[in-house]
C-alpha positions in Angstrom: 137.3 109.8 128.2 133.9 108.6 127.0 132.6 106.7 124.4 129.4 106.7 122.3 126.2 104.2 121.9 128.0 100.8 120.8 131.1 100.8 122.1 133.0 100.7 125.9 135.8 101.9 127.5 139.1 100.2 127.1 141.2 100.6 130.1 143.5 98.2 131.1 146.1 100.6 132.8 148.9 99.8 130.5 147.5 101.1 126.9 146.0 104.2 126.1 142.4 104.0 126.8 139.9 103.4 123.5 136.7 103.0 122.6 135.9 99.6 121.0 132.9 98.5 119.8 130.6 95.7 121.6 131.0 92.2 121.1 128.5 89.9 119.4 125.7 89.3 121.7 126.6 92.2 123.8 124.9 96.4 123.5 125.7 99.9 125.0 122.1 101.6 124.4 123.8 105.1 125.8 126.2 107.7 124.6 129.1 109.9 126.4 129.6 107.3 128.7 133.0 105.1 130.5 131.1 102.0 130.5 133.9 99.3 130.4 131.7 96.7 129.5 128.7 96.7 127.1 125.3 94.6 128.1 124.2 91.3 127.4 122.0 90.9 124.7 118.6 89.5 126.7 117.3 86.3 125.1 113.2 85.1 124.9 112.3 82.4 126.9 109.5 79.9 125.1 108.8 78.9 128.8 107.5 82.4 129.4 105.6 82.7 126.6 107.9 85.0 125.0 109.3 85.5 121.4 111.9 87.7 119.3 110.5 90.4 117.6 113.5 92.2 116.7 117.5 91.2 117.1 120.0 92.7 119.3 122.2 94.9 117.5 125.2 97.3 119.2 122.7 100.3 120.7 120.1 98.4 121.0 118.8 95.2 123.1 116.4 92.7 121.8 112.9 93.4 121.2 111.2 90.7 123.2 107.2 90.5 123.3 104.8 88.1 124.1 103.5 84.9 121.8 100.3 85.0 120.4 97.2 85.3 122.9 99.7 87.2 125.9 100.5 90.4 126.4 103.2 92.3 128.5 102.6 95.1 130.7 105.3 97.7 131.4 106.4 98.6 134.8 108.7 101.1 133.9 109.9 101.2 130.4 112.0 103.8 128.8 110.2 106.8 126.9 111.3 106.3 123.5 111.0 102.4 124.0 109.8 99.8 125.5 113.1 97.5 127.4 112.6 93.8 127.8 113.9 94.6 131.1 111.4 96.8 132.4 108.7 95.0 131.9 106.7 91.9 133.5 105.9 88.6 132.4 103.5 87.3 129.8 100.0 87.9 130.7 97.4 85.7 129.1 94.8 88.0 127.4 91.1 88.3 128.5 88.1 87.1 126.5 85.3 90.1 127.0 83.1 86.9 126.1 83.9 85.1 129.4 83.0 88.4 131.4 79.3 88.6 132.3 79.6 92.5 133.5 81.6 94.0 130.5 81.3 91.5 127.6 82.0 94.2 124.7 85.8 94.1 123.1 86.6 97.7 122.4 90.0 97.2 121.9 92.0 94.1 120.6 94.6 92.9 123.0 97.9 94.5 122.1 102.0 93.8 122.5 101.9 95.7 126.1 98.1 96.1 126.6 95.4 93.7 127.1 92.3 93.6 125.8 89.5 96.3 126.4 86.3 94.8 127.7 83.9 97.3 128.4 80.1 96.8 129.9 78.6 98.5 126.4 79.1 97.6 122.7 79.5 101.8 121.9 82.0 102.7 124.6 85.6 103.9 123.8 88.7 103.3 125.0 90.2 106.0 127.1 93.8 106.0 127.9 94.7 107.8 131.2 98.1 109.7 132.9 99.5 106.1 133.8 99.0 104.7 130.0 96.0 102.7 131.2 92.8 102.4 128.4 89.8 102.8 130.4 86.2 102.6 128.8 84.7 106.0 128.5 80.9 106.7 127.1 82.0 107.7 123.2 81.6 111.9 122.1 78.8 112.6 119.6 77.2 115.9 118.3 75.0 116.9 116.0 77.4 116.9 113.0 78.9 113.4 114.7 76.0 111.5 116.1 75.6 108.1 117.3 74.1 105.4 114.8 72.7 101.8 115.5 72.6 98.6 113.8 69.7 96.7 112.2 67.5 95.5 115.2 68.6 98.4 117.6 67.3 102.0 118.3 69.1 105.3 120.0 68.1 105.5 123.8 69.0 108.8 125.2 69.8 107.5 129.1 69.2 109.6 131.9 72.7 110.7 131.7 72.0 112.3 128.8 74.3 110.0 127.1 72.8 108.0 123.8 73.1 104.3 123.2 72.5 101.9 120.9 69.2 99.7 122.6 68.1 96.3 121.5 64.1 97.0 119.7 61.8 95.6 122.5 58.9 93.2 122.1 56.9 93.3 119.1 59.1 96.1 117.5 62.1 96.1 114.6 64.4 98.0 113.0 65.0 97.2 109.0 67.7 99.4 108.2 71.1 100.0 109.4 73.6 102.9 110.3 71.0 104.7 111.7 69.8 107.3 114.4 66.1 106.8 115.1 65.2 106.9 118.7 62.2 104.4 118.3 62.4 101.2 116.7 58.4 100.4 114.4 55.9 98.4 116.0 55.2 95.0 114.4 52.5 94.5 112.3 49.6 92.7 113.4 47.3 90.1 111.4 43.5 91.8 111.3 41.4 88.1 111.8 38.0 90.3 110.2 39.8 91.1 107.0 40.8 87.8 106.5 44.6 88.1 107.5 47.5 85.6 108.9 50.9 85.8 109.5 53.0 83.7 106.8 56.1 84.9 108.6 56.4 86.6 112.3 58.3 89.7 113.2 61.4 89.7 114.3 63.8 92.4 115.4 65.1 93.7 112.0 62.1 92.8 109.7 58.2 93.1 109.8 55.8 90.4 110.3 55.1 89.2 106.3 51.0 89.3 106.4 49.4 86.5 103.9 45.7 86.0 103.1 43.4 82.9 104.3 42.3 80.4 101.3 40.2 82.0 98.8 42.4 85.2 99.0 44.9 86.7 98.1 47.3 90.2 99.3 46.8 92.8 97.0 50.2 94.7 96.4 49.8 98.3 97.7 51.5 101.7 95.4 52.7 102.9 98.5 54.2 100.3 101.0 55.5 103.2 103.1 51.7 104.3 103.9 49.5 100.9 103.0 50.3 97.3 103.8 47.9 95.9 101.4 44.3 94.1 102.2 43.2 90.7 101.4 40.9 90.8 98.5 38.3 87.8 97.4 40.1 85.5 94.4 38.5 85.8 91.4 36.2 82.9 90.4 36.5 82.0 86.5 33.2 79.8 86.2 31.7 82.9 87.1 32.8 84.7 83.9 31.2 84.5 81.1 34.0 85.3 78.7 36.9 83.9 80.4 35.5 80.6 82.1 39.0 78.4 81.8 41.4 79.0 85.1 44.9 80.0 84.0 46.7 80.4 86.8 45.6 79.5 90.4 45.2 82.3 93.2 48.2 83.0 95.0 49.3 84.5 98.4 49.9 87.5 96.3 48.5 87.4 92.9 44.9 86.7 92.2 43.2 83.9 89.5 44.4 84.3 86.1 40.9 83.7 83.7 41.4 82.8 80.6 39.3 82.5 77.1 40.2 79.0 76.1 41.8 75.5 78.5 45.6 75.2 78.4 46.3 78.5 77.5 50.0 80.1 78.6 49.6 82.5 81.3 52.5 85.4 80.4 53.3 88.7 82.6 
């Protein structure tokens, strides 16, 4: 005689043998069986870090994982589940921050995995034949290709892999999500045309160019091919219909004249 998932043999030699179902706190996870007893349930300890996730029920022991911050790894779990009795104790999970060589987390730390610290910030995680996640170098193609932040440009290594690459010295990148394989050259302050830098480069924004006293940055109509010149302010004693000053010169606005003292200066 057997009996199915929740229940064990009854067979005390006198009555007829029958199935009866498992006591409180007790399973039978298997079917078509003559199990007279069923298992105990197996209860979390806090001492080990571990807490309930899901009950015990008849077919089915208790769900036990790890507290916040731990993981467990599997020795030899079941395949349709993992078994609280397969597995080892509560590992504490790595910080990628504390690990000089691979300080990028590519994957979270999980229930039964631990975090994925790989050596760069584009790598993937690639889970092998034993269920171990590995970092592998990500797949890209022309319809798929690899983009980089603000600050960062597409190096194509000698592998023939790309990555994303910090902008060197005296270089930036202003835009994001991105695949250009050069990041732009600073621009520099020209000393003969009258030129100084009101703010320096940095690696996702261009050096902000201002004027020395007396003038001013005229705007360019095209940014994307001229950066402007410094341009003399305009001196109102030295016009004959406009002789009161308006407005002062600016970094990038030149002397408003006007025709009377204490007029409004509008744009």
């Amino acid at each position: 005689m057997t009996c199915p998932k929740g229940h064990y043999l009854s067979d005390d030699g006198v009555n007829v043998p029958e199935c009866l179902r498992c006591e409180r706190g007790t399973y039978m996870p298997i079917s078509r069986h003559s199990m007279v007893s069923c298992e105990p349930c197996t209860r979390a300890s806090v001492y080990l870090n571990e807490v309930e996730l899901a009950g015990c029920t008849s077919v089915k022991d208790t769900l036990i994982v790890c507290r916040e911050g731990y993981f467990r790894s599997v020795s030899h779990a079941g395949d349709d589940e993992f078994d609280a009795k397969d597995s080892e104790d509560c590992n504490k999970c790595s910080r990628c921050q504390d690990d000089a060589k691979k300080p990028y987390e590519i994957a979270k730390c999980g229930l039964y995995s631990d975090t994925l610290c790989c050596e760069e910030r584009d790598m993937e995680a690639f889970v092998n034949e034993f269920n171990i996640s590995l970092c592998a170098a990500p797949t890209y193609s022309d319809s798929n290709p690899l983009r980089c932040r603000m600050g960062q440009y597409v190096k194509i290594l000698d592998s023939g892999r790309r990555s994303c690459q910090p902008c060197p010295g005296q270089h930036f990148m202003s835009v994001g999500n991105h695949t250009n394989q050069a990041c732009k050259p600073c621009t520099v302050a020209d000393d003969f045309n009258e030129e100084i830098v009101a703010e320096p480069c940095n690696p996702i924004s261009d050096t902000v160019i201002a004027c020395t006293e007396g003038f001013y940055r005229k705007v360019p109509n095209n940014p994307d091919v001229d950066t402007g010149s410094c341009t003399p302010c305009r001196s109102c004693e030295f016009d004959h219909f406009n002789k009161f000053e308006g407005q002062k010169c600016g970094k990038f606005s030149d002397t408003v004249c006007c025709q009377w003292p204490n007029m409004v200066v509008t744009k």
